[in-house]
FIROVO-583428 format. One line per field, with one value per residue (C-alpha): residue in three letters; x, y, z. Coordinates in Angstrom, 1 decimal. Layout:
! FIROVO-583428
residuo c(ALA,...) $
u c(X,...) $
v c(Y,...) $
w c(Z,...) $
END
This chain:
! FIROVO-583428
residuo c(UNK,UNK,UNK,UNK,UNK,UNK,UNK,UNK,UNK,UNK,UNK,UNK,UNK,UNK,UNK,UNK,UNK,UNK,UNK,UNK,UNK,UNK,UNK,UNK,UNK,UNK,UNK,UNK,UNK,UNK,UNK,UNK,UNK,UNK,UNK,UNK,UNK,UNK,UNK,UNK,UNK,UNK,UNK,UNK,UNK,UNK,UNK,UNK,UNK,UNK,UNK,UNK,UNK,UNK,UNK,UNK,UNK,UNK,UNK,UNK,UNK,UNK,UNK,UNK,UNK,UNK,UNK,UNK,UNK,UNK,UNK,UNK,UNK,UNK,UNK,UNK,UNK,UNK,UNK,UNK,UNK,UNK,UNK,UNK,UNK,UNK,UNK,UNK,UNK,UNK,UNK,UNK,UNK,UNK,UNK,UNK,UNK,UNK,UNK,UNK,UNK,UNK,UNK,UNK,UNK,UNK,UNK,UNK,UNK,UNK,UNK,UNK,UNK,UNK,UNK,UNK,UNK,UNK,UNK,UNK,UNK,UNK,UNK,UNK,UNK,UNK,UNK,UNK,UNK,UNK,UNK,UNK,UNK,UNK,UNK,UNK,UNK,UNK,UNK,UNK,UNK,UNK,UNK,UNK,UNK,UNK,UNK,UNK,UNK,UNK,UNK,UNK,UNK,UNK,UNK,UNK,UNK,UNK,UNK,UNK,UNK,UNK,UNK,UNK,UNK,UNK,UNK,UNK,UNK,UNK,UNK,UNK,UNK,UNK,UNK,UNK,UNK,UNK,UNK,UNK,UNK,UNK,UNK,UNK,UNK,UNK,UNK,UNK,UNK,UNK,UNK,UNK,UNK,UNK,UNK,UNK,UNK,UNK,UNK,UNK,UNK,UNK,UNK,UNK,UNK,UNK,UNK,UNK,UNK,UNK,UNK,UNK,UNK,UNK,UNK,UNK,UNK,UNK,UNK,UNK,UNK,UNK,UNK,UNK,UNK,UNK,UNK,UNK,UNK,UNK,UNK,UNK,UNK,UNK,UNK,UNK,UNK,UNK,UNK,UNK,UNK,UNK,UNK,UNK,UNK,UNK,UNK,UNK,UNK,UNK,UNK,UNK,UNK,UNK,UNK,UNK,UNK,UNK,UNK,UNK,UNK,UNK,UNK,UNK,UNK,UNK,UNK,UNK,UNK,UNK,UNK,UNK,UNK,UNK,UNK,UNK,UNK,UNK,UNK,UNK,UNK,UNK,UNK,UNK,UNK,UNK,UNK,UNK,UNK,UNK,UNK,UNK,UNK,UNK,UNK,UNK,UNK,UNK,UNK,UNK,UNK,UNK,UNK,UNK,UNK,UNK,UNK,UNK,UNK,UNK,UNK,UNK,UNK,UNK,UNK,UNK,UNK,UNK,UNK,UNK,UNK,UNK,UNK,UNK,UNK,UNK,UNK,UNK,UNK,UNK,UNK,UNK,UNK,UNK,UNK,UNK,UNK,UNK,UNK,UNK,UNK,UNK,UNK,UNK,UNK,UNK,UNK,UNK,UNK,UNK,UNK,UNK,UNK,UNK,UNK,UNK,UNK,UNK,UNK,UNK,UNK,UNK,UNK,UNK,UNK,UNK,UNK,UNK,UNK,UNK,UNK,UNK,UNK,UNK,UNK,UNK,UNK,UNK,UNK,UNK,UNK,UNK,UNK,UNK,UNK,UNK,UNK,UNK,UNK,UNK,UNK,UNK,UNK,UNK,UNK,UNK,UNK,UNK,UNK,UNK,UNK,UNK,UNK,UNK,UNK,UNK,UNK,UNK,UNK,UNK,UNK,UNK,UNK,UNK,UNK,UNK,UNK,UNK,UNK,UNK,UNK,UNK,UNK,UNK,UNK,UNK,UNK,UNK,UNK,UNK,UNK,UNK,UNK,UNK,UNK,UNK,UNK,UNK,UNK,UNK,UNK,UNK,UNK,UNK,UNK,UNK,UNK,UNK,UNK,UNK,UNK,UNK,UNK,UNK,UNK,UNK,UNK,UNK,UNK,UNK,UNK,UNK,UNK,UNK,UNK,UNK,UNK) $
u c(-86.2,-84.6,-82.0,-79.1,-77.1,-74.0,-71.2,-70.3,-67.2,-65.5,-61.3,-60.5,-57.7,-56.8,-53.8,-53.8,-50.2,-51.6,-55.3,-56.0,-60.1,-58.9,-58.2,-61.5,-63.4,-61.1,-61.9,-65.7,-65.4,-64.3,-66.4,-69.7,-70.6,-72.3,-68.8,-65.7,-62.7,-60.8,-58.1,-56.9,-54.8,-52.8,-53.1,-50.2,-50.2,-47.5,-46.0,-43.4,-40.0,-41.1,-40.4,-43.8,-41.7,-41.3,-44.9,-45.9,-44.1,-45.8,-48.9,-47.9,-47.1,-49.9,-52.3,-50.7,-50.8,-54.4,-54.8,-52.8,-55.3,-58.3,-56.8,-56.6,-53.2,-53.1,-51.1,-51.5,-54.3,-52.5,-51.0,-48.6,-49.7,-48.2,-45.3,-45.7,-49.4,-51.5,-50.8,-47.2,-48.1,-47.1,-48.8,-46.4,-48.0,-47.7,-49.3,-52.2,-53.6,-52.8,-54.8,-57.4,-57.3,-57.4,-60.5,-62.2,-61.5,-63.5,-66.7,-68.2,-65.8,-66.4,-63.4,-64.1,-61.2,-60.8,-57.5,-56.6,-58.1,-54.6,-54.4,-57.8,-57.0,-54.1,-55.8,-58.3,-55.6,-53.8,-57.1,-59.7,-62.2,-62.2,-64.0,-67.2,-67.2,-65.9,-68.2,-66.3,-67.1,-65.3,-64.2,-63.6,-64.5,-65.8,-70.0,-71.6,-71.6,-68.5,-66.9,-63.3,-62.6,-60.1,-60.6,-57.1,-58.4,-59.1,-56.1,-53.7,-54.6,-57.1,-55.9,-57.0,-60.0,-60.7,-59.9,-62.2,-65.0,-65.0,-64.5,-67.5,-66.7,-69.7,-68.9,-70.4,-69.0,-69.4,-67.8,-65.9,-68.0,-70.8,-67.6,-67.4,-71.2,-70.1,-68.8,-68.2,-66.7,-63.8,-65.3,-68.2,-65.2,-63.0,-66.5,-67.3,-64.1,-60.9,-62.8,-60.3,-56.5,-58.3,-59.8,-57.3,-55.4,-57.4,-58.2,-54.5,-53.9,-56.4,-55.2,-52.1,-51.7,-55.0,-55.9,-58.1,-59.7,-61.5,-64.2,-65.4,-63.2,-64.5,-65.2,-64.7,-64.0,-66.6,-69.4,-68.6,-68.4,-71.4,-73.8,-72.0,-73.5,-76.8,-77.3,-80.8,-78.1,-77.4,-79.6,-78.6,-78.9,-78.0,-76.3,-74.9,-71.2,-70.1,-71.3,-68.2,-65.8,-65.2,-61.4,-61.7,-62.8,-66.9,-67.7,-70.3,-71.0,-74.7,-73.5,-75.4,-73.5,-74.0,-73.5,-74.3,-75.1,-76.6,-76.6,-79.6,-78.9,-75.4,-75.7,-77.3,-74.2,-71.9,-73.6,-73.4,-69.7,-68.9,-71.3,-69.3,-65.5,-65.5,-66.7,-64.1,-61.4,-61.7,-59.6,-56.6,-53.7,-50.1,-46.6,-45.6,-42.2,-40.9,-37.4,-36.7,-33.2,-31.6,-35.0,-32.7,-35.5,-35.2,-31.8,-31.1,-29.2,-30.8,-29.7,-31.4,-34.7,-34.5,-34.0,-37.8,-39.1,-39.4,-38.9,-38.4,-36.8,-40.2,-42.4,-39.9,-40.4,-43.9,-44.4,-42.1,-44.1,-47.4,-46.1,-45.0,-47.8,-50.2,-48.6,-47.3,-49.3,-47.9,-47.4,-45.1,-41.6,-39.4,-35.7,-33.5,-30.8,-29.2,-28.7,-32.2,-31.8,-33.3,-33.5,-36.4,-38.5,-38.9,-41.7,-44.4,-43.3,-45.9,-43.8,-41.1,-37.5,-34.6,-31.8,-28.3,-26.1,-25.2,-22.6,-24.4,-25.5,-22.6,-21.5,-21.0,-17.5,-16.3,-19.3,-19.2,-21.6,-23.5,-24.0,-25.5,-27.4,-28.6,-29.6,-31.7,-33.6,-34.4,-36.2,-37.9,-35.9,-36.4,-32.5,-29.4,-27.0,-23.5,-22.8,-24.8,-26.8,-28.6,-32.6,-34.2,-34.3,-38.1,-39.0,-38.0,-37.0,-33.6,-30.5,-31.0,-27.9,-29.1,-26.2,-26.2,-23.3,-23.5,-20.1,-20.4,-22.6,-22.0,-21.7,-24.0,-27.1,-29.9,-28.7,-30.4,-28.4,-29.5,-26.6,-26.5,-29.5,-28.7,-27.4,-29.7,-32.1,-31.5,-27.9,-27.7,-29.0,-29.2,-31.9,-31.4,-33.8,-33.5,-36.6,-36.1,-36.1,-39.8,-41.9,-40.7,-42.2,-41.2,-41.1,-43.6,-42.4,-44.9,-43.2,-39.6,-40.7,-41.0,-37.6,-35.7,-37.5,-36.5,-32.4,-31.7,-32.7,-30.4,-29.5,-27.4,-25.1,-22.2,-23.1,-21.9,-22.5,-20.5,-20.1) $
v c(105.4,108.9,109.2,110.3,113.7,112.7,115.4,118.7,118.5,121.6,123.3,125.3,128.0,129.7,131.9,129.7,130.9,134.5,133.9,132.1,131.8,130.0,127.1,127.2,127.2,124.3,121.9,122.8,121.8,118.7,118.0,118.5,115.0,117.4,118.4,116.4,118.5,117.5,120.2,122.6,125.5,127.7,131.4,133.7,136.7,139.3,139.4,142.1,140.6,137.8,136.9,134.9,131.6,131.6,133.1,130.0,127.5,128.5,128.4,124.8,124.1,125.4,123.6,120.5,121.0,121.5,117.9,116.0,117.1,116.3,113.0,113.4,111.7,112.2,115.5,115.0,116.8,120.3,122.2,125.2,128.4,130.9,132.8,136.4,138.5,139.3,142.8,141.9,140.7,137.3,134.7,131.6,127.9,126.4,123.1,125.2,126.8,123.2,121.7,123.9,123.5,119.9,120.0,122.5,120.7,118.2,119.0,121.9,122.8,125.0,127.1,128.8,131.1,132.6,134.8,136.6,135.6,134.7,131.3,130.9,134.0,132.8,129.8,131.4,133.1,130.0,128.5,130.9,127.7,126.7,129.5,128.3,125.5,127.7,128.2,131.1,132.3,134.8,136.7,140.0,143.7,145.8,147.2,148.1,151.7,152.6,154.1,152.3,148.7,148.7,145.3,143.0,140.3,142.4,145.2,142.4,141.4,143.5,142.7,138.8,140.0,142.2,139.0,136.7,139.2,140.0,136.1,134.1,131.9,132.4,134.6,134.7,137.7,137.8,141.4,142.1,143.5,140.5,138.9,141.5,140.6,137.2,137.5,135.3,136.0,134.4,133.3,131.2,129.8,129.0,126.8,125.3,124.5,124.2,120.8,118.4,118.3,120.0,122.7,123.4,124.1,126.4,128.2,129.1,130.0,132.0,133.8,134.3,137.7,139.6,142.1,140.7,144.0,143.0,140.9,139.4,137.1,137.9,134.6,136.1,132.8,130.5,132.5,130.9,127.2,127.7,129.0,126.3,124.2,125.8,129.0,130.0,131.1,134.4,136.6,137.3,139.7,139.3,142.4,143.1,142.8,146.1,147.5,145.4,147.0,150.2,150.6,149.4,149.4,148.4,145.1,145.2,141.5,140.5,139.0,138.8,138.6,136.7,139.5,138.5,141.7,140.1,136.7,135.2,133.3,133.6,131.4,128.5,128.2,128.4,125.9,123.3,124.5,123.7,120.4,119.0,120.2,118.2,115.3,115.3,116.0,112.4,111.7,113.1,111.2,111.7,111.2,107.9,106.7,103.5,101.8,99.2,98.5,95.5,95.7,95.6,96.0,94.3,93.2,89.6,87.8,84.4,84.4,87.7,86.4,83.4,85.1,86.5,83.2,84.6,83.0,86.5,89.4,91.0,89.0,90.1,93.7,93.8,92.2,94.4,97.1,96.5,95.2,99.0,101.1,98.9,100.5,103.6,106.4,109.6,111.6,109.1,109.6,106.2,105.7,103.2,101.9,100.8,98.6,100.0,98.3,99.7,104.1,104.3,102.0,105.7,106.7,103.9,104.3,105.8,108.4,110.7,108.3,108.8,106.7,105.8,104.5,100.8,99.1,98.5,101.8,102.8,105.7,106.2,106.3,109.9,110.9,113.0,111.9,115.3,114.6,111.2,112.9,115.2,112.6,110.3,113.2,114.4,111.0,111.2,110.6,113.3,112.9,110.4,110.2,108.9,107.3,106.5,109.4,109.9,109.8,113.1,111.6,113.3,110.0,107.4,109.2,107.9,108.3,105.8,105.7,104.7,103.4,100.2,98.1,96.4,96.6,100.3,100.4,103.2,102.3,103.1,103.8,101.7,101.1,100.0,98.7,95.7,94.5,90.9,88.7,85.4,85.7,86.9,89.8,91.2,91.7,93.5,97.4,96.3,96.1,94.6,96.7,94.6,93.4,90.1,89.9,91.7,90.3,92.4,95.7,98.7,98.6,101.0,103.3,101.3,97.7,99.4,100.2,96.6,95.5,98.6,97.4,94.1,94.6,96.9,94.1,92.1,88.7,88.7,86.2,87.3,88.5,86.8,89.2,88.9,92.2) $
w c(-100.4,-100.5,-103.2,-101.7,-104.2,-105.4,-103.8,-105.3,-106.5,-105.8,-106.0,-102.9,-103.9,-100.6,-99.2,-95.8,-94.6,-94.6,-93.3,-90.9,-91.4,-94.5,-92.9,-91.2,-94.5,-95.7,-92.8,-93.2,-96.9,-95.7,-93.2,-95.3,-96.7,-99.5,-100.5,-102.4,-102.5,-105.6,-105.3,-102.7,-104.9,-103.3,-103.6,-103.9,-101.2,-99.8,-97.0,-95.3,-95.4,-97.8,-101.1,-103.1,-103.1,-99.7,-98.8,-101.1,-99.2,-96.4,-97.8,-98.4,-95.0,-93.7,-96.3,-94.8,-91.2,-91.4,-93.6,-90.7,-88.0,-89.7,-91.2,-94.4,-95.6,-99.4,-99.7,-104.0,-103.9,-103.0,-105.8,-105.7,-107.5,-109.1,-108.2,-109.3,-109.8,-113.8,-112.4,-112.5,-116.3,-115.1,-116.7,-116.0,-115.6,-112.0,-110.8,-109.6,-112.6,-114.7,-112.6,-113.0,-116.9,-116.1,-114.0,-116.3,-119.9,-118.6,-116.8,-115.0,-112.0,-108.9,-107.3,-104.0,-103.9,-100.6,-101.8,-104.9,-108.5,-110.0,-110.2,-111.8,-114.5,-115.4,-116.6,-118.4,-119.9,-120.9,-122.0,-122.5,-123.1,-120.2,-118.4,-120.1,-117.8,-114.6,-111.2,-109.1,-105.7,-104.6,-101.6,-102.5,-103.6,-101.3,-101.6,-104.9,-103.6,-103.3,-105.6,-105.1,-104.4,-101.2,-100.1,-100.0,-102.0,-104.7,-104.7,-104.0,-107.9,-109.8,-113.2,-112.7,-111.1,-114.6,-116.8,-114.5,-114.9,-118.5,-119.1,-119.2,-116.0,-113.9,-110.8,-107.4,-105.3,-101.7,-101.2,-97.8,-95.6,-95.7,-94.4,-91.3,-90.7,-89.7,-86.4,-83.5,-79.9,-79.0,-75.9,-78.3,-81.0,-77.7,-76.2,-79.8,-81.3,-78.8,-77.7,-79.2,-81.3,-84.4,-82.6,-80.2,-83.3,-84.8,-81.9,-81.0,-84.6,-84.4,-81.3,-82.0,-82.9,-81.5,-79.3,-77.0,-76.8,-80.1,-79.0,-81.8,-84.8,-88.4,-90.2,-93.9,-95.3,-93.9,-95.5,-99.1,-98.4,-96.4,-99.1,-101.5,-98.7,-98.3,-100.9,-98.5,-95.9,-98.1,-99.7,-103.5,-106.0,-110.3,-111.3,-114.4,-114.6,-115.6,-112.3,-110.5,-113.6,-111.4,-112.4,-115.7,-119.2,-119.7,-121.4,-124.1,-122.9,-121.5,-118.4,-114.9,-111.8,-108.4,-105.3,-101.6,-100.2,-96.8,-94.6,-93.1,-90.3,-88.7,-86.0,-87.8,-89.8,-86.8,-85.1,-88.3,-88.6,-85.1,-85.1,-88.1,-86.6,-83.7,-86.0,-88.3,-85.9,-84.6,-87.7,-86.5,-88.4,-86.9,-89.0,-88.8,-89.0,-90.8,-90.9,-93.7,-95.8,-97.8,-100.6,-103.5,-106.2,-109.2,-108.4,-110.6,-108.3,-107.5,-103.9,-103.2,-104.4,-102.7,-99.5,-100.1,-101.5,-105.2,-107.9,-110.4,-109.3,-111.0,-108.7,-105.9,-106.5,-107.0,-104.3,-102.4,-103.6,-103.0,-99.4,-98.5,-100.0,-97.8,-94.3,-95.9,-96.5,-98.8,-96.1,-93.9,-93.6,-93.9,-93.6,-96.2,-94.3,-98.1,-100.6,-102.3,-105.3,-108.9,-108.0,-110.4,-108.2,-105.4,-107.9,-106.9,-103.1,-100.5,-98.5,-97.9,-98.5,-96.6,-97.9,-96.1,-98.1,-98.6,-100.1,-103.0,-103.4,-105.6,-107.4,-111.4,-112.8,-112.0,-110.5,-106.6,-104.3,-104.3,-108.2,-106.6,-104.3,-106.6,-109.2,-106.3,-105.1,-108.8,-108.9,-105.3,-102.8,-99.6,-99.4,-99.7,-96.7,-97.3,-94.1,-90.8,-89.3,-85.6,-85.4,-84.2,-80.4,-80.4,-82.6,-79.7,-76.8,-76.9,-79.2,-82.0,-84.8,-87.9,-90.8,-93.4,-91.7,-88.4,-87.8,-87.6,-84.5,-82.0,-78.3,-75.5,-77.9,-80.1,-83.7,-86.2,-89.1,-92.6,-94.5,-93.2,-94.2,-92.9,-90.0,-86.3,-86.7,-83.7,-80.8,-78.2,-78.2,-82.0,-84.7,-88.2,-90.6,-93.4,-95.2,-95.6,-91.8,-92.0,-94.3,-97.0,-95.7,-93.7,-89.7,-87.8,-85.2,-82.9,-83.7,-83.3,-79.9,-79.2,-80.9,-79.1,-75.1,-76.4,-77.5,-74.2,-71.7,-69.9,-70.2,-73.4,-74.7,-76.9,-80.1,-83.0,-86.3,-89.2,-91.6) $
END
């Protein structure tokens, strides 16, 4: 029997908010079974109008949107990079380049990096060791004979593109215009990919701001993951490294370069690109939405316990716990209608928390409720609400109000409410949240559907809740 290759592991570091093949080359990376993606790191870039914070955030954003479609819910594997350029002389840390020194202390790591070189220098910087163990293929430079480098990947930051080459991180350069040589028509990437949610997607991203006049899209940033793929797709040279040091001082080290001057068959990667997108779009994994209050976490009180059937308020919460994580992903949103219980418990949660306030959700002595706020989200928390709020009516279709007390119900709308744990679950155009009521775990969007057809039919008796 054929041994089957364990998967490359590999770190993608890519400025997705600014280009748009970037995402492309992510979902591919994914798609190959040959392929594990341990890290996605994001790329600074510059943008009119925009500061590098903000063109990170949407770097962010972007990185994510792409993960929903092709159903990949974990969003821990994509870390922010830095903030400012080695041109700049900034050599700050950021969640990008530790991870980075994380991967490389330990084994032999590959980076495709799609954008500039800054993340990966600055870690080499920080930890000039580590580049021993560093496998870099990059998109960038311009052709061997030119005598200046224009290309934007490499002007962008050419002082971490000097560090990575006199380093001795092995380098694979696929220079710009082998990028230009991989061209498709719209027409073909509008017949291969915008079959399905995924490819729709990239298809009207990639759309968005062309003249159709230009026939053909330049797929810079498949070419990369493709020969990590297959390396017979491109045909490579070893040059020595101070041919690449055009701008800057020669190395007297003896080190051999990887350049890509050519591509061998264009369509055959297209066609295995296109083969494995629709595949992996079937993955497509939506937001969910989840409703829960009333989980008081390690609270001591024997009543509370007893409510769940516990005998500890440890085996309560654990229990609790493991109850949410198993319907919750990381990138679900849930709503806490109050009385949460112990704050530190948000950092085991699965999910974006929402909390609205209980009664036992009570302020320190002298402390303001934004200094509350402010203290919840610093442990996890998405944000703390001091009193009911409305649902986005996208969510349902209807106007829901969402607050801790039933006796606070608005009229004429859904509410969903906790508080009371003894008493009926459910009244009229009324839904009680709390978890004792739901087998100690969060409520779907899909089984709040059922409760809300349920309350807002007729045939009620007079409800009888008590505050």
């Amino acid at each position: 029997m054929k041994k089957e290759k364990t998967p490359r592991k590999i770190v993608i570091d890519l400025d997705c908010g600014n280009t748009v093949e970037d995402n492309l080359a992510l979902c591919y990376a994914f798609a190959d079974s040959s392929l594990d993606v341990q890290a996605i790191t994001l790329a600074p870039f510059k943008y009119k109008g925009l500061t590098l914070k903000d063109t990170q955030l949407e770097n962010e954003l972007e990185a994510h949107r792409v993960m929903r479609y092709i159903g990949f819910k974990d969003y821990d594997i994509c870390f922010e990079g830095s903030c400012g350029f080695c041109d700049e002389l900034y050599t700050h840390t950021s969640p990008a380049v530790d991870k980075i020194i994380e991967l490389a202390s330990h084994a032999n790591t590959t980076i495709v990096c799609l954008g500039s070189l800054t993340n990966v220098a600055i870690a080499i910087e920080k930890k000039p060791s580590i580049a021993k163990n560093l496998n870099i293929l990059w998109l960038g430079l311009r052709h061997i004979f030119h005598q200046e480098f224009t290309d934007v990947n490499y002007i962008t930051d050419r002082r971490a593109f000097e560090i990575v080459a006199k380093s001795t991180a092995s380098l694979t350069v696929f220079p710009s215009y082998t990028g230009k040589l991989f061209a498709i028509t719209y027409e073909k990437i509008k017949e291969d990919v915008a079959v399905n949610q995924l490819g729709n997607y990239l298809y009207k991203r990639l759309t968005e701001n062309i003249d159709f006049r230009d026939e053909f899209c330049r797929m810079y940033s498949l070419l990369p993951v493709a020969y990590l793929i297959d390396p017979d797709v491109c045909y490579v040279k070893r040059l020595p490294v101070n041919l690449l040091l055009k701008d800057f001082t020669k190395t007297s080290m003896n080190k051999l370069v990887n350049y890509v001057y050519d591509l061998k068959s264009i369509e055959g990667v297209w066609k295995d690109f296109s083969k494995k997108l629709i595949r992996l779009s079937n993955n497509f994994a939506p937001t969910n939405y989840f409703f829960i209050s009333d989980t008081h976490f390690n609270d001591p009180r024997k009543y509370k316990i007893k409510q769940f059937g516990f005998k500890t308020k440890e085996e309560m919460t654990e229990t609790l716990v493991k109850n949410w994580n198993s319907v919750v992903s990381k990138k679900d949103i849930v709503y806490h209608l109050g009385d949460f219980g112990d704050y530190n418990v948000i950092k085991r949660l699965n999910g974006k928390v929402y909390l609205i306030c209980g009664n036992h959700d009570k302020l320190e002595k002298d402390e303001s409720f934004e200094q509350f706020r402010q203290k919840l989200k610093n442990l996890g928390f998405a944000d703390v609400y001091k009193d009911g709020i409305m649902l986005d009516k996208k969510i349902f279709g209807i106007d829901v109000y969402m607050n801790h007390y039933p006796s606070k119900t608005k009229p004429n709308m859904v509410n969903f409410f906790g508080h009371v744990h003894s008493l009926k679950p459910i009244k009229r155009m009324g839904i009680n949240v709390a978890a004792n009521y739901h087998k100690g775990m969060p409520i779907s969007r899909k089984d709040m559907q059922f409760f809300i057809k349920f309350v807002t039919t007729d045939n009620w008796g007079d409800d009888n809740f008590a505050d």
